[in-house]
N, C-alpha and C positions, 0 to 999 in steps of 0.2 A: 504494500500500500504506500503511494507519494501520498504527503499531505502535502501543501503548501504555508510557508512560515507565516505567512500571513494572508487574512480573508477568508481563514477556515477554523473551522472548531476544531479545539486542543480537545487533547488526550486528556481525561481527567477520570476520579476512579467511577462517577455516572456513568462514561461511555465504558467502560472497563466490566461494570457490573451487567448493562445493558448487553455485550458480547458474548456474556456467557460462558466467556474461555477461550474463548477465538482468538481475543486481542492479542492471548500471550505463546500464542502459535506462527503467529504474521511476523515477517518481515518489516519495518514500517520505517521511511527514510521522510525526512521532513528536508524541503529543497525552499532557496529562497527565489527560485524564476523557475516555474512549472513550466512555459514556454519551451527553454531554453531544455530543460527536462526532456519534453515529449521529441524537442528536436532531434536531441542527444538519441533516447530510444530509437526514432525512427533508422537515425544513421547505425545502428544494430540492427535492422533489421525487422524491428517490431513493428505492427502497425499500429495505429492511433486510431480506437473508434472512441468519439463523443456521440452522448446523448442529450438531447433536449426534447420537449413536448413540439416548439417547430419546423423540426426537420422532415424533407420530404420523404424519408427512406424507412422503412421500419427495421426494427431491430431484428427480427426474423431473415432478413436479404444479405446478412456480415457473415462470414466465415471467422466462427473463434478456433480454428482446429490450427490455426495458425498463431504464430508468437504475436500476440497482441496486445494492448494497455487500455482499460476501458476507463473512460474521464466522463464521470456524471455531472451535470449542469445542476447548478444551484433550483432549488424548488421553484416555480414561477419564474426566477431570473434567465434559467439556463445557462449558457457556458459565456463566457468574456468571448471579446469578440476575437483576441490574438491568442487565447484557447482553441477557438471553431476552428478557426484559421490553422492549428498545427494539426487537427486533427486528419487523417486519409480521409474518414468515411465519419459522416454524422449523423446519428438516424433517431426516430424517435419509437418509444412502446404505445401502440395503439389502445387507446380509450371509447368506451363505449357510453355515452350517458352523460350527466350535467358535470363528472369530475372534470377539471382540465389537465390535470398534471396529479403522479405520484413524491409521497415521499419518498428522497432518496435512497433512506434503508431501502425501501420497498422497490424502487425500484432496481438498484442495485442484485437484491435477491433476484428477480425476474431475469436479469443480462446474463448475470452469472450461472443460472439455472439454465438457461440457452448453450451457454457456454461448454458449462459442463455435460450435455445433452451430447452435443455433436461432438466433444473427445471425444465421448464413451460409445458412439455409435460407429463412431470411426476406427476404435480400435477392437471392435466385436467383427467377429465374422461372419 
């Protein structure tokens, strides 16, 4: 997990309890230019998908079976614009009904869930 040093919520023992025990299984690097980050990734090889509620692509259309970094847009806000901008691909999780937008935990679970979906089909016979 990147956080950014700043414009994002710290580690504190709330998120820590809310985790459940996850937190202290993760990697977790805090960068002071998320940008400059994703650039860095991509020059490895990674790709860069972003999520927003705007974007024209759904999250179902990305290939996570590949070395990838998923960058979740602030709830309502979505992503900075020189965030969109480093992303390859930006897509959004389709909604049905008066909601506009999920919470990030939530949706996070849903990318990741996707994610983990197509490894695991990928490497069944």
């Amino acid at each position: 997990m990147v956080i950014p040093e700043r414009r994002a919520a710290g580690l504190s023992p709330a998120v820590a309890r809310a985790a459940a025990g996850a937190l202290e299984r993760m990697k977790i690097a805090r960068v002071t230019n998320l940008v400059r980050t994703l650039v860095d990734l991509k020059q490895r090889n990674v790709w860069v998908y972003g999520f927003e509620a705007s974007a024209p692509k759904s999250y179902l259309d990305l290939d996570y079976t590949v070395a990838c970094a998923l960058v979740l847009g602030g709830e309502g806000r979505g992503l900075h614009r020189l965030v969109r901008e480093a992303c390859d691909e930006v897509a959004h999780i389709p909604l049905y009904g008066p909601v506009q937008s999920l919470n990030v935990s939530v949706a996070s679970a849903v990318v990741l869930y996707e994610a983990a979906r197509q490894r695991h089909t990928q490497r069944s016979p």
